[in-house]
N, C-alpha and C positions, 0 to 999 in steps of 0.2 A: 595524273601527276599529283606527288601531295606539295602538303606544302613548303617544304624543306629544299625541295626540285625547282618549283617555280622560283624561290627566294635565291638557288645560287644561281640560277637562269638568268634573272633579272639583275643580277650583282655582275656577272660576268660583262667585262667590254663586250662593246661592240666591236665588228671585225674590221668595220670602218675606222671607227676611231684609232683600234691600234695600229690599222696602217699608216694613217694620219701621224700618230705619235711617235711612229718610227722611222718615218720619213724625215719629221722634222730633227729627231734626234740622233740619227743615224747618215751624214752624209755620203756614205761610202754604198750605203744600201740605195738612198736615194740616186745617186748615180748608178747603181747596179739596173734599179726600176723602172728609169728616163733608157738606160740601154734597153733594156726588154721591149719599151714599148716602141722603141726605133727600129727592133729588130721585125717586131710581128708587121708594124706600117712594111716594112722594108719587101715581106712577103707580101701581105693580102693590099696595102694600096687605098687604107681608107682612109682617110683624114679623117675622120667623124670618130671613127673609134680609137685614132689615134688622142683627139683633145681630151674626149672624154672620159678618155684614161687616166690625163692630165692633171682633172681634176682634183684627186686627193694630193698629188704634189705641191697643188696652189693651197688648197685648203688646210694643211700641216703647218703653212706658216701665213696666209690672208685668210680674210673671209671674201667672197667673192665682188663685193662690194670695194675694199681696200685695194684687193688686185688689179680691179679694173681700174681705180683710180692711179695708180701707178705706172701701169704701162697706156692711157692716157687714152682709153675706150670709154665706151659707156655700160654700165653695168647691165644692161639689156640686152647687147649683143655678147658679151659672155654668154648668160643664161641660154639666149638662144642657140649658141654656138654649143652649152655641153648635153641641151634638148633635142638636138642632132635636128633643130627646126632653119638653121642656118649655119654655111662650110665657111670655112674662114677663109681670108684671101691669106696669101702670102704676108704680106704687110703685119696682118694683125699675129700669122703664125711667131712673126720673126718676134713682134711685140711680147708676144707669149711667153714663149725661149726666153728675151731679153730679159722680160720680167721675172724670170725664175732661175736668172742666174748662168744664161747657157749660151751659146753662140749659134745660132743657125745660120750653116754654109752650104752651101751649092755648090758642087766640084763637078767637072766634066767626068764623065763615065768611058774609060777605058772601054776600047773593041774588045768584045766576048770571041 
């Protein structure tokens, strides 16, 4: 690679941060990217990959630190929560949600 490759490499966002920065600027998208990740929970059932998908949603407009402080956890059990080293209860999911703007409901489930 010379060096003209490296240098637009290095210039180029990260794909992190643009999604970051189009979460925060884009609410419609961001609601499109909270549906996605409700829909894949909805199939496969993980919570762990559900949070930690979450992530870049919290992080577009907190740092992890701020968000914890906000929905009134400690910043520790975040970290561990998106290190997939601890599943969140309910409690803290709803805190989650709450903290990012969103309602989490539980509805009884119609007979299939």
């Amino acid at each position: 690679m010379n060096e003209k490759e490296k240098t637009l490499l290095e210039n180029l966002p990260k794909h992190q941060d643009y999604l970051k920065q189009q979460l925060k600027d884009d609410p419609e998208y961001a609601q499109m990217w909270l549906e996605s990740l409700l829909e894949d929970y909805s199939e496969n059932k993980d919570v762990n990959d559900l949070i930690y998908n979450l992530k870049p949603l919290i992080e577009a407009n907190y740092s992890i630190c701020d968000f914890a402080k906000l929905i009134g956890i400690h910043r520790i059990t975040l970290y561990k929560i998106f290190s997939r080293k601890m599943v969140p209860s309910i409690e803290i999911l709803h805190k989650i949600f709450t903290g990012l703007g969103y309602d989490l409901k539980i509805s009884v489930q119609k007979n299939l």
